[in-house]
C-alpha positions in Angstrom: 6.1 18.7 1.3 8.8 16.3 0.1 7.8 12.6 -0.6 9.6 9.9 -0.4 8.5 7.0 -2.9 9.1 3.2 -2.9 7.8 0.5 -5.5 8.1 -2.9 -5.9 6.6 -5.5 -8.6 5.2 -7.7 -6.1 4.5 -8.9 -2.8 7.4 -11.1 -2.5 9.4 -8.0 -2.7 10.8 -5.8 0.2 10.8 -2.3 -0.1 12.8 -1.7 3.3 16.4 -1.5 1.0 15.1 1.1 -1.2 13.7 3.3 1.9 17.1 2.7 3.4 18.9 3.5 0.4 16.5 6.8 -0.2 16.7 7.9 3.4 21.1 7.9 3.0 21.1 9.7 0.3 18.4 12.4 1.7 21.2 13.0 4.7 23.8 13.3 2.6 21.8 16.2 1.3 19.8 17.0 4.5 16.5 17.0 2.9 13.7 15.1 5.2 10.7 13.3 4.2 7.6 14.5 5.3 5.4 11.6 4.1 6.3 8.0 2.2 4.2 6.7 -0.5 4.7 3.1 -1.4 3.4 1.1 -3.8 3.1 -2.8 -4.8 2.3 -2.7 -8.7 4.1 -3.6 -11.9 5.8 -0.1 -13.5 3.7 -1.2 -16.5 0.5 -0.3 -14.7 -0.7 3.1 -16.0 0.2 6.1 -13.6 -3.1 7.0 -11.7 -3.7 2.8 -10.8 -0.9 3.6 -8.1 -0.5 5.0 -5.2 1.6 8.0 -6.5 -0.6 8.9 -9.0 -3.6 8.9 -6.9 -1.4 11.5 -4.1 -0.2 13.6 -7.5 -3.7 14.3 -8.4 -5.5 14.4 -5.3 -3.0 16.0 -2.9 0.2 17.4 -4.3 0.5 21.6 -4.9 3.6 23.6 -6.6 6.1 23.1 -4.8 6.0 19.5 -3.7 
């Protein structure tokens, strides 16, 4: 499965330019995401507090 992940510092952020931005460069390649993980928390907040984390741990296999 490929992931697609988006994070922003706060709520007053948008995350819409980065999906755009991630979702170009995947046709370029012609890779698709099959599921997008986003998250609202500072990059200073430790790895498993986030939404990535949590999907890394509790969901991902080899491969991913």
């Amino acid at each position: 499965m490929t992931y697609g992940y988006i994070r922003v510092s706060t709520e007053a952020r948008n995350t819409e330019n980065q999906k755009m931005e991630i979702e170009q460069f995947c046709k370029r390649r012609n890779i698709s995401i099959d599921k997008w993980v986003e998250d609202v928390i500072s990059g200073t907040k430790d790895p498993y507090s986030r939404n990535l984390g949590k999907l890394i741990m509790e969901n991902c296999v080899e491969g991913d």
